[in-house]
C-alpha positions in Angstrom: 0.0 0.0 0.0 0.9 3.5 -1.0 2.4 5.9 2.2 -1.0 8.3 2.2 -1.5 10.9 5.0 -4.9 12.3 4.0 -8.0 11.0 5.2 -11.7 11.8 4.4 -13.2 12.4 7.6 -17.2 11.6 6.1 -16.2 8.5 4.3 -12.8 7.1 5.2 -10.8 7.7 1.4 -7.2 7.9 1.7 -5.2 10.4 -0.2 -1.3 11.0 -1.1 -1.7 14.7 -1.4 -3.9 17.7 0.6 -5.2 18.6 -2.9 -6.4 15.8 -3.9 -8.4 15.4 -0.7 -9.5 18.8 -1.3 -10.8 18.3 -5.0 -12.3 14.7 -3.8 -14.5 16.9 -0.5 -15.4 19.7 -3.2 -16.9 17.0 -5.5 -18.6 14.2 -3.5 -19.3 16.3 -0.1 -20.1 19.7 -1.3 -22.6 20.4 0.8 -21.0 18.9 4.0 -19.5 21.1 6.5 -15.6 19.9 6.7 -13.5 21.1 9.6 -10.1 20.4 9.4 -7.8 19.1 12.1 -3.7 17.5 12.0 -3.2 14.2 13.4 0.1 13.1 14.9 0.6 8.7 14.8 3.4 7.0 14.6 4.2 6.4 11.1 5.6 2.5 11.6 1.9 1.4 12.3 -0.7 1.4 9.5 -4.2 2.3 11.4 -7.3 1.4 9.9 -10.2 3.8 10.8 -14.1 3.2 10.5 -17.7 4.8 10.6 
C-alpha cells in the first residue's frame, strides 16, 4: 500500500496529497461542512479507521 496521509473524515478515502483530498471533499461532499484538524501517529503502524 501507498504511504498516504490524507483522510476523508465523512467517508474514510485515503489520499497521497492535501489537494487531492481537497478536490475529492469539493466533488462528493459539497454540501458537508468539513472542519479540518492534524493528526500526529506513529508512522511504523498502519491504522485502519471506521464509521
Amino acid at each position: 500500500m501507498a504511504n498516504r496521509h490524507h483522510r476523508c473524515n465523512r467517508c474514510g478515502r485515503d489520499f497521497d496529497s492535501g489537494e487531492r483530498l481537497d478536490e475529492h471533499v469539493e466533488r462528493r461532499h459539497p454540501k458537508e461542512d468539513v472542519r479540518w484538524w492534524v493528526v500526529v501517529e506513529d508512522p511504523a503502524k498502519d491504522r485502519n479507521f471506521s464509521r
